[in-house]
C-alpha positions as CSV (number, residue, x, y, z in Angstrom):
1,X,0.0,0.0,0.0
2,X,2.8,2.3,1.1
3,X,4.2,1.6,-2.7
4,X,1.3,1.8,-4.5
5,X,0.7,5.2,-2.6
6,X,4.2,6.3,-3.2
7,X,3.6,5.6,-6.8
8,X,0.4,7.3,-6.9
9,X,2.2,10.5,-4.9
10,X,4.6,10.3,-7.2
11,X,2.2,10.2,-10.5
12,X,-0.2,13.2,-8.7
13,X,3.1,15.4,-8.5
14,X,3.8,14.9,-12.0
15,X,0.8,15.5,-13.5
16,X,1.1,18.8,-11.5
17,X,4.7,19.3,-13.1
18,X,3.4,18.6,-16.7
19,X,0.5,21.3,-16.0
20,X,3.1,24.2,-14.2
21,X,5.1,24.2,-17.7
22,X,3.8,26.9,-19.6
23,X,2.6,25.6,-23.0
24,X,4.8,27.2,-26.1
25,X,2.8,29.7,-27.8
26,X,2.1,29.4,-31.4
27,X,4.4,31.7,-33.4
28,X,2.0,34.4,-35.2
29,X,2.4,34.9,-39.3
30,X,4.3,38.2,-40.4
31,X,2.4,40.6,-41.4
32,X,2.4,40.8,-45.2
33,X,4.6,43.8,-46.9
34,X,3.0,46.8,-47.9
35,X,3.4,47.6,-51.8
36,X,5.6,50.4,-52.5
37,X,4.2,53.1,-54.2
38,X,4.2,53.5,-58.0
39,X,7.3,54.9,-59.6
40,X,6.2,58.2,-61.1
41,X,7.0,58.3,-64.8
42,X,10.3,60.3,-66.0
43,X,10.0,63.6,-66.9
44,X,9.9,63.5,-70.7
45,X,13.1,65.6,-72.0
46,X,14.1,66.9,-75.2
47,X,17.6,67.5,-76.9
48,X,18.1,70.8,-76.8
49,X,21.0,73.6,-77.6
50,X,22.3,75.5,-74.7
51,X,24.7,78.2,-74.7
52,X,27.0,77.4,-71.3
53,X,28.8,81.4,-71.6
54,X,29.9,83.9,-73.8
55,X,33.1,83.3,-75.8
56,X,34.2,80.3,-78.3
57,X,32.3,77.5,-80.4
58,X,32.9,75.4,-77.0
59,X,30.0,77.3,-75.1
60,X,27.6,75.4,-77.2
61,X,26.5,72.0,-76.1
62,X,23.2,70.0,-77.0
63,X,21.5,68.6,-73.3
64,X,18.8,67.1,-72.6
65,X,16.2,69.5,-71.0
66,X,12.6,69.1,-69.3
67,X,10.2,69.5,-72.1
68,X,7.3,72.9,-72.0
69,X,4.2,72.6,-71.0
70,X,1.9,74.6,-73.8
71,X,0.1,77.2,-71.0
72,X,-2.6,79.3,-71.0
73,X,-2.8,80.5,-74.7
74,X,0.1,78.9,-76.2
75,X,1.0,75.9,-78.5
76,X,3.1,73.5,-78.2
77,X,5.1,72.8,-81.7
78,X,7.3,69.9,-82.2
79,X,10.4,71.4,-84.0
80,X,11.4,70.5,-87.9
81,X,14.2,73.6,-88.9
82,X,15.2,76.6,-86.8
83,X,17.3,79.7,-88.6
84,X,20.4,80.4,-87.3
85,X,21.3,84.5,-87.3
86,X,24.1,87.0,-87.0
87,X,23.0,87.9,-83.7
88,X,22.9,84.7,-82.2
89,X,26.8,84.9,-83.2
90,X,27.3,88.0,-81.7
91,X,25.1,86.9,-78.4
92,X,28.0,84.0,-78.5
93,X,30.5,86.4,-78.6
94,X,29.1,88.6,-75.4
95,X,28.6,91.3,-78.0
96,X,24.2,92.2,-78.9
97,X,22.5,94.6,-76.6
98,X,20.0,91.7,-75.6
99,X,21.8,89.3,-73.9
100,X,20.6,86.7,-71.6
101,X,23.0,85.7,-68.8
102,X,23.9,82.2,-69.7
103,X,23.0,79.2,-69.6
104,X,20.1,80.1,-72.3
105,X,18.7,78.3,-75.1
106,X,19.0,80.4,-77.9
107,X,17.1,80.4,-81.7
108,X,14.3,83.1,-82.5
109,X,12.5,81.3,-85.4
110,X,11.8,78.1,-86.7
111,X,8.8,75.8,-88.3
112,X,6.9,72.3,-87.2
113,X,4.2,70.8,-86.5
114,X,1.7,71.8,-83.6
115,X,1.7,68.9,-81.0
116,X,-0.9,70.2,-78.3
117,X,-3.2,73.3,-78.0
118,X,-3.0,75.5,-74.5
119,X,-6.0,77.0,-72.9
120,X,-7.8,79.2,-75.0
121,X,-6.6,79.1,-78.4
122,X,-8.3,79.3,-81.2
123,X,-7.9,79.3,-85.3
124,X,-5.1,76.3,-84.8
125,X,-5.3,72.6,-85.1
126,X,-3.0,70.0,-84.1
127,X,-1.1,68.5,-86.8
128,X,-1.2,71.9,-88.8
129,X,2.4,73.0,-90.1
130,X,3.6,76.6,-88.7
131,X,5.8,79.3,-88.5
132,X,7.4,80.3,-85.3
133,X,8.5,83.3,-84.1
134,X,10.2,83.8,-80.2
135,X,12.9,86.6,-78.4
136,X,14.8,83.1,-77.4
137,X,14.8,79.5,-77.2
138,X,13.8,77.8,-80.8
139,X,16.6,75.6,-80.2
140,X,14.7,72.7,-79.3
141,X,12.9,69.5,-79.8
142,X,9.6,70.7,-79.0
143,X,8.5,74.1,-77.8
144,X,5.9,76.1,-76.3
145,X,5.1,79.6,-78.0
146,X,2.4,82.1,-77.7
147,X,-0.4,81.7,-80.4
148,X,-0.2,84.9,-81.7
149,X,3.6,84.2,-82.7
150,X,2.3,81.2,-84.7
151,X,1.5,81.6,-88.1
152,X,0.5,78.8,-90.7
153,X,2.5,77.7,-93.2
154,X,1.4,77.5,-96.9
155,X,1.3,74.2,-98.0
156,X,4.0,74.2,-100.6
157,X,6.2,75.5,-98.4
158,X,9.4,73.3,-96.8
159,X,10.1,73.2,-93.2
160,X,13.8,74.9,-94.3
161,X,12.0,78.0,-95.9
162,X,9.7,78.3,-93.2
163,X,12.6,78.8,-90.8
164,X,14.6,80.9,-93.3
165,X,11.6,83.3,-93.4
166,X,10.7,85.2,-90.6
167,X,13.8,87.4,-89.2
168,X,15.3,88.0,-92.7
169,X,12.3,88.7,-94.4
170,X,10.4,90.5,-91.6
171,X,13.5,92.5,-90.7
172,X,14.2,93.5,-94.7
173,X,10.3,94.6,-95.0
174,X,10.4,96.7,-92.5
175,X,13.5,98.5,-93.5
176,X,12.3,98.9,-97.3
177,X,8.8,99.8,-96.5
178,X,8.5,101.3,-93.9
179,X,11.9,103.2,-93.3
180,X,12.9,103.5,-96.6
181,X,9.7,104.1,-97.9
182,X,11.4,102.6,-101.4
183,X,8.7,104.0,-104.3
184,X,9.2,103.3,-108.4
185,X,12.3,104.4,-110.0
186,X,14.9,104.6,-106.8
187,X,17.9,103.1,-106.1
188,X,18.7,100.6,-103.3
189,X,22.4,99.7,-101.6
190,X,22.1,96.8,-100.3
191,X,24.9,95.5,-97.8
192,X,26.1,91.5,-97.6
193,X,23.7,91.0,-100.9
194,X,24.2,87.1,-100.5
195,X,23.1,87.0,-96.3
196,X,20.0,86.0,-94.9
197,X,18.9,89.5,-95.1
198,X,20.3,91.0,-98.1
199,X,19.2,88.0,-100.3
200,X,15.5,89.1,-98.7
201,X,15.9,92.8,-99.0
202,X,17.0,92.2,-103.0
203,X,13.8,89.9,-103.6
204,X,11.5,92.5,-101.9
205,X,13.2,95.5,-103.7
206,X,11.9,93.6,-107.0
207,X,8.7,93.6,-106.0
208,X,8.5,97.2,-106.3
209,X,8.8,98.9,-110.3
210,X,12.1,100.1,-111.7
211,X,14.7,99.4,-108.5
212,X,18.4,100.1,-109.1
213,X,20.1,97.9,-107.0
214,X,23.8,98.2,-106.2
215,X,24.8,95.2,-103.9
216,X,28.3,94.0,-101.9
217,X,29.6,90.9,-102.0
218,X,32.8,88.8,-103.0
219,X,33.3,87.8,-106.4
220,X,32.9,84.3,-105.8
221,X,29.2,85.0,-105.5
222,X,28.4,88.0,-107.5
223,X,26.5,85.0,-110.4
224,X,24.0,84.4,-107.4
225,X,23.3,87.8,-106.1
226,X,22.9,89.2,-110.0
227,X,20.7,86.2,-110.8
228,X,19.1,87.1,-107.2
229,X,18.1,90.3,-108.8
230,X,21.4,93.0,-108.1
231,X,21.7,95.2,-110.7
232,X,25.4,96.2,-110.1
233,X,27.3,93.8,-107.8
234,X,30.8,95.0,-106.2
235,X,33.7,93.2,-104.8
236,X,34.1,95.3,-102.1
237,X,37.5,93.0,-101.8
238,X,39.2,94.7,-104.5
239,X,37.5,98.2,-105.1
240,X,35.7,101.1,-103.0
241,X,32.3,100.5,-103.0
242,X,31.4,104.6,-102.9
243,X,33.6,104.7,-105.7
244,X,32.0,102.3,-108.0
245,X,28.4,103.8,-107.1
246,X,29.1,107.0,-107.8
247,X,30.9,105.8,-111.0
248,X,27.4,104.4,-111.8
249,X,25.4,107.0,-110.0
250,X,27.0,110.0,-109.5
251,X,24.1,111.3,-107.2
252,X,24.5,108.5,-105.3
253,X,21.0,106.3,-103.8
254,X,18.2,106.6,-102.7
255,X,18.1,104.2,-99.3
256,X,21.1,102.5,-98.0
257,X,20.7,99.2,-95.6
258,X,23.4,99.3,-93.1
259,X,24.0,96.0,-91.0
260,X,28.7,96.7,-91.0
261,X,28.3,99.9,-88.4
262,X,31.5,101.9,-87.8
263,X,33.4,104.0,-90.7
264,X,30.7,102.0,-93.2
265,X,28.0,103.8,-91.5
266,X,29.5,107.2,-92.8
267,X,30.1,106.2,-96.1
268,X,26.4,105.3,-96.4
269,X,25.4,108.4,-95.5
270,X,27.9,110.1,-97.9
271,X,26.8,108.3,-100.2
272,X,22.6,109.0,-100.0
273,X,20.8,111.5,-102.5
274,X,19.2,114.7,-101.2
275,X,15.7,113.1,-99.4
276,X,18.0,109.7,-99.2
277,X,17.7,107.9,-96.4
278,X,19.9,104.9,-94.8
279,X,18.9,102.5,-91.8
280,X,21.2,100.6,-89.8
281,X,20.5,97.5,-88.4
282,X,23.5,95.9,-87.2
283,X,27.6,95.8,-85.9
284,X,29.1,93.3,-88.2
285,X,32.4,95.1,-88.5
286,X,33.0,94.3,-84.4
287,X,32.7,90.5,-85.2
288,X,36.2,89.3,-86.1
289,X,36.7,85.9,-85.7
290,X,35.4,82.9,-83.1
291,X,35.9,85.2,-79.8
292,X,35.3,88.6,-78.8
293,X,37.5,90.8,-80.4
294,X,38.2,94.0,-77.9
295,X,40.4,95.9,-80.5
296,X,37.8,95.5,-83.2
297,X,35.0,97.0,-80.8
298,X,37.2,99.7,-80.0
299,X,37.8,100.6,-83.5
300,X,34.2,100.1,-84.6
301,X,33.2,102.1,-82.2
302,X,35.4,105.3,-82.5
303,X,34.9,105.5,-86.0
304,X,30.6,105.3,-85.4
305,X,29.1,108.5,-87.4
306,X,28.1,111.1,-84.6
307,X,25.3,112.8,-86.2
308,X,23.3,116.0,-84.6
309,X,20.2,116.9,-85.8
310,X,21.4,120.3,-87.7
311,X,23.6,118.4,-90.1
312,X,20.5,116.2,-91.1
313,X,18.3,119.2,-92.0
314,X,21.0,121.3,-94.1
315,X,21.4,117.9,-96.5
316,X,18.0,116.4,-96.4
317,X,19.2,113.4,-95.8
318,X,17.4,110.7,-93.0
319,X,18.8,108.0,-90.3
320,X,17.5,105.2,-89.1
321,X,17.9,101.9,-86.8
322,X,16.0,98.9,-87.0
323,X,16.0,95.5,-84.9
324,X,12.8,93.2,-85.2
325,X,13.9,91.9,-81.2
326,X,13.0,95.2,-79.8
327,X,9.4,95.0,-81.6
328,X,8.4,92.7,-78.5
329,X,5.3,95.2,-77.8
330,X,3.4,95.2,-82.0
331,X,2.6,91.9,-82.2
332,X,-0.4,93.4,-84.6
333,X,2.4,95.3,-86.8
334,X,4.4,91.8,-86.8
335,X,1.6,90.0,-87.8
336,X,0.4,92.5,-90.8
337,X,3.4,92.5,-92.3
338,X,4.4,88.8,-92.1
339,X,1.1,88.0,-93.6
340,X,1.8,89.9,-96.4
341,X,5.4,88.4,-96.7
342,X,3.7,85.1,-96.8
343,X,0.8,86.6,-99.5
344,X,3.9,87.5,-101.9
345,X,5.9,83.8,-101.4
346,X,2.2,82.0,-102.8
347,X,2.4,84.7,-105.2
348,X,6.0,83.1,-106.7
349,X,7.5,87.0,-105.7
350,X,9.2,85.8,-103.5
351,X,11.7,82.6,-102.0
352,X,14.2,82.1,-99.5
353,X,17.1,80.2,-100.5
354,X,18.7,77.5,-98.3
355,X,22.7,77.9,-97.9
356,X,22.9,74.7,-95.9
357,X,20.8,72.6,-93.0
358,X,23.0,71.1,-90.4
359,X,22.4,68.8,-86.8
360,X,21.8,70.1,-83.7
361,X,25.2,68.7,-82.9
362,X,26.6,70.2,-85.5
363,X,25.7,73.7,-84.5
364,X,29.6,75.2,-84.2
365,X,30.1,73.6,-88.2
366,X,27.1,75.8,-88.7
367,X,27.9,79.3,-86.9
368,X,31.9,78.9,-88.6
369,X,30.4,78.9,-91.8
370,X,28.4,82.2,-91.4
371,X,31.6,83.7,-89.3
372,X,33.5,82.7,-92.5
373,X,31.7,84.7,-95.2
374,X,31.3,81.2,-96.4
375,X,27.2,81.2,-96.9
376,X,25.1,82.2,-100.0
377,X,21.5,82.3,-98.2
378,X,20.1,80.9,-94.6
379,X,22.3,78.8,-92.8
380,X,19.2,76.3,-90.8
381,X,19.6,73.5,-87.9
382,X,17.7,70.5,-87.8
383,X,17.2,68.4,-84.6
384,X,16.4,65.2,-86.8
385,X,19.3,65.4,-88.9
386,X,22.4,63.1,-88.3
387,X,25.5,64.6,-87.7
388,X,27.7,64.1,-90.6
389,X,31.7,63.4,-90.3
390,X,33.8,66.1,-90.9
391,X,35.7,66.1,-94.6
392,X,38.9,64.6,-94.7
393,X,41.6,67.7,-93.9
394,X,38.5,69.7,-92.9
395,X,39.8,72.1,-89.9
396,X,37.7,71.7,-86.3
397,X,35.4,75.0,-85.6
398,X,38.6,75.8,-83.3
399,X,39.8,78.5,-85.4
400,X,37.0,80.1,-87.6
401,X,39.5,82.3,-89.5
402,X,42.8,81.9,-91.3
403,X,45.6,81.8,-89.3
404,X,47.6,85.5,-89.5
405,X,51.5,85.1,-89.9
406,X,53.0,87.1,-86.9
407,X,53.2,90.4,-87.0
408,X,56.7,92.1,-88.2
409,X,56.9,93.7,-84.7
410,X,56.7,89.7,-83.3
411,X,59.1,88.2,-85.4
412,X,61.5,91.1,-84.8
413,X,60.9,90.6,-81.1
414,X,61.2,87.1,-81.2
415,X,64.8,87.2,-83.3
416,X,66.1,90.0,-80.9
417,X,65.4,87.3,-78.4
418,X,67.0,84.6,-80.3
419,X,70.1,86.8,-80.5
420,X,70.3,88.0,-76.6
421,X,69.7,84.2,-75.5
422,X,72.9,83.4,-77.6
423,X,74.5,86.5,-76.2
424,X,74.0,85.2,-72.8
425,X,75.5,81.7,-73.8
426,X,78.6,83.2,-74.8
427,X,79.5,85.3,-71.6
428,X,78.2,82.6,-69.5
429,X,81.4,80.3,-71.5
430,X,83.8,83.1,-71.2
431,X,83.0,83.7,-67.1
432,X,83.5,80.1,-67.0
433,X,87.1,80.6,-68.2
434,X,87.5,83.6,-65.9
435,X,86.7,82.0,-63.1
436,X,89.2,78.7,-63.4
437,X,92.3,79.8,-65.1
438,X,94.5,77.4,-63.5
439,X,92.7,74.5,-64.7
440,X,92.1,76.1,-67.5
441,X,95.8,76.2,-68.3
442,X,96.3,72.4,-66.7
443,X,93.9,70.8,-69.1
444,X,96.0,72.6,-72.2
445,X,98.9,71.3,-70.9
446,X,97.5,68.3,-71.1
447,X,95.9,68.2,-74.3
448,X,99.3,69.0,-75.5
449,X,100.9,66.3,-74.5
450,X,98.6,64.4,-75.4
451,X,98.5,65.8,-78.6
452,X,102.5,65.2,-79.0
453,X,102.5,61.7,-77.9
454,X,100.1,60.4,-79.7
455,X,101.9,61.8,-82.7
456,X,105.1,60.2,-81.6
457,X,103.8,57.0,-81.6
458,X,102.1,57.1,-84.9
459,X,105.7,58.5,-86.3
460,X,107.1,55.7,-84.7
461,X,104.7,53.3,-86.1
462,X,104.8,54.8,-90.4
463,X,108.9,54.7,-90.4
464,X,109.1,52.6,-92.7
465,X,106.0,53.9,-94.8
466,X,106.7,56.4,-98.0
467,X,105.8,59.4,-96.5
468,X,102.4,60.9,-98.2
469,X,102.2,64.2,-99.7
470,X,100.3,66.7,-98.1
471,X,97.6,68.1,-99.0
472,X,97.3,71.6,-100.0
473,X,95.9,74.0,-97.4
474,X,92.8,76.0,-98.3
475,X,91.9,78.8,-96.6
476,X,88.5,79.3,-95.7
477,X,87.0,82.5,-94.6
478,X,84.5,81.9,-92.0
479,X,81.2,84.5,-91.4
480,X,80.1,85.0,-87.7
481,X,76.8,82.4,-87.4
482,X,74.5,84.3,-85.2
483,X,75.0,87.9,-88.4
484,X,74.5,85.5,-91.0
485,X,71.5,84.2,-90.0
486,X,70.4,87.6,-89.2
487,X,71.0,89.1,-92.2
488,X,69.4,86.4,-94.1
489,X,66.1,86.2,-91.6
490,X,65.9,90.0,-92.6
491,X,66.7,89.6,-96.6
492,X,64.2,86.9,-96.4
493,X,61.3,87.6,-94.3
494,X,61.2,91.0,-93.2
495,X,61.5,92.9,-96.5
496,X,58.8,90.9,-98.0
497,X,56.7,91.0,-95.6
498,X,56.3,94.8,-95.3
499,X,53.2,94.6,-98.2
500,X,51.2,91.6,-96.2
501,X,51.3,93.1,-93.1
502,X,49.2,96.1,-94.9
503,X,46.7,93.1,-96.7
504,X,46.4,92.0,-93.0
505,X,45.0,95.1,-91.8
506,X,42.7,95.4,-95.0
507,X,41.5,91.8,-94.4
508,X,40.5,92.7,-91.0
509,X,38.3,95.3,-92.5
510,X,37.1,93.0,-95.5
511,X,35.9,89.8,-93.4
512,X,33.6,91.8,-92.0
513,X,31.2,92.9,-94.9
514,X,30.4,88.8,-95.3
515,X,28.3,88.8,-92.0
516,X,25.2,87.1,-92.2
């Protein structure tokens, strides 16, 4: 009994163990992750041309940049050509009156395709090709401009002419028109007569009866500008331009277009009839090359006409200045007059002509060929054209213009260098020989015997040769090195280059008048 109630004791107290020890708990499921949000789409972007700072083709770059938004009133126009311009050359350069601190996107003009309608437009569909007109920032892919800057395109039209239209055609109508108030039977100068602007200015001279029209421009492209409708072309290269007229005209003309500035300016107005009138609308003569040229503005700038009011009425003559840019505020006036531009191109009257259409990427190839006289017409960019690979030997837009031989004053310089370098040479030998006369003297003594016993032994050795005759001595009369190469640096390279320097200077001048 005593074991059977030990045993059952023993069961009771572990039955109580078994129910003491806590029972695991069942381990609860992990709460499922919560999704992350959605990704928001990228920002759609659009290749477009930036200008980084004022100062060499290297400023330029194509980016990628957040694409507009058309807003209230505008339209958004997927770009097929933009113009390029003389001022956007001289904006490069840090050089036009309305500058945008940099970076900027530059480009006032160009033609596409409308993509999207803003807020309250009207009289535009999508799809519809146009003609656009912007201060800044045509440079692009796609971009947003007002509606009243849009203008539709007629339907024979190509998206090149409709970006070689607006600046050069509205600046030249404006100039003619309204300025010059050109009537029957005058006579017209016309300025860079194979640029954007003077190949537009000669077309819309034409449209008026019996124009005389006397235009500038090399001789390489005098067969375009006369076919163009110039009645007398000049090389102002080779002759006076002033002369020539009033060889032709010895009254002179009637309206002068001015885009050079400078000593040009006066010549114009020398050159105008009494009730004559000339209009400036440009500096070309500053722009000299890929940079900013200080001199040149200096010089352009001194030799701008100073005219008062008094001298204007005692020879009837008129001055004007003229830049479509400043015209921000006439949108109306704009329109008018574009409309009627586009009236006379449907009418055959008139047609832009396309010099060359480059890539985006290609935009410094594009701005050295205007800053080298080199383009007969509109130069255009095209974001959907490939870049092409330079021409074998064809120079990088590094150096726009010909490289200058130095200066006489620089070689002159750089000989009288030459010389005093050698100079110093020689008195740095002779202290040497001040300084150590004793071994000086020790290493002749050596030479010497040297010299004697190594003849010794070579006597010794031809004793039993015949002895050979000698040779008769010739004396040889020795120039200085450092005169003769003097004298014949000056014999050959200054004397002859006393006439180039001159051509330089005139070159200077000349390169200027091919501004587009």
């Amino acid at each position: 009994m005593a074991e059977g109630g030990d045993a059952a004791t023993v069961a009771h107290e572990a039955g109580n163990a078994v129910q003491e020890t806590p029972k695991a708990e069942p381990e609860k499921a992990a709460a499922p992750a919560e999704p992350a949000p959605p990704a928001e789409p990228a920002e759609p972007t659009v290749r477009t041309i930036v200008l980084t700072g004022h100062g060499g083709y290297d400023k330029l770059s194509v980016q990628q940049k957040p694409q507009p938004k058309a807003g209230k009133g505008e339209v958004l126009v997927r770009v097929k050509a933009a113009g390029l311009n003389f001022s956007e050359l001289m904006v490069r350069q840090g050089l036009h009156d309305r500058m945008t601190k940099p970076p900027v996107v530059l480009g006032m003009e160009a033609a596409g395709v409308i993509e999207e309608l803003g807020e309250d437009v009207s009289g535009l569909e999508v799809g519809q090709n146009v003609i656009c007109l912007a201060q800044t920032g045509m440079w692009r892919e796609i971009v947003a401009v007002p509606a009243t800057n849009v203008f539709i395109m007629p339907e024979e039209m190509s998206y090149e002419e409709g970006a070689a239209i607006p600046l050069s055609y509205l600046t030249a109508y404006f100039m003619l028109f309204d300025f010059g108030n050109l009537r029957p039977g005058k006579s017209l100068l016309v300025h860079i007569a194979a640029g954007g602007v003077g190949w537009a200015a000669t077309q819309l001279a034409k449209t008026v009866d019996n124009v005389t029209i006397f235009g500038t421009a090399s001789a390489s492209k005098h067969d375009a500008i006369k076919e163009n409708g110039v009645d007398h072309p000049i090389d102002y290269r080779t002759r006076d331009y002033a002369e020539e007229i009033k060889n032709i005209s010895p009254k002179g003309v009637d309206v002068v277009l001015d885009p050079l500035g400078g000593a040009d300016t006066s010549k114009g107005l020398q050159l105008l009839r009494p009730m004559g009138k000339i209009v400036t609308y440009g500096s070309a003569n500053m722009v000299k090359g890929e940079n900013r040229n200080l001199m040149k503005m200096a010089k352009t700038l001194w030799q701008s006409t100073s005219v008062s009011p008094v001298s204007l009425v005692k020879t009837n003559k008129a001055i004007a200045g003229f830049q479509l840019a400043h015209l921000t505020g006439e949108i109306e006036l704009v329109r008018s007059a574009f409309q009627d531009i586009l009236n006379m191109y449907k009418d055959g009257k008139i047609k832009p002509r396309i010099d060359s259409v480059w890539a985006f990427e290609q935009v410094a190839e594009a701005m050295q060929q205007m800053n080298e006289r080199r383009n007969i017409g509109k130069v255009i960019l095209s974001p959907e054209k490939e870049p092409t690979k330079p021409a074998e030997g064809d120079a990088a837009p590094t150096s726009p213009l010909k490289k200058k031989k130095p200066s006489l004053f620089r070689r002159l310089s750089k000989r009288a260098s030459r010389s005093k370098d050698e100079g110093e040479k020689k008195d740095e030998v002779k202290n040497a020989k001040k300084e150590s006369p004793i071994k000086q003297e020790e290493q002749e003594k050596a030479d010497d015997n040297k010299a004697t016993n190594g003849h010794v032994q070579q006597t010794e050795e031809k004793k039993d040769e015949a002895p050979a005759e000698e040779p008769e001595k010739i004396e040889v009369a020795v120039e200085n090195p450092a005169e003769t190469d003097d004298a014949k640096a000056a014999a050959a390279d200054v004397v002859p280059d006393d006439k180039p320097v001159e051509n330089e200077e005139k070159a200077d001048g000349d390169a200027s008048q091919e501004a587009n």
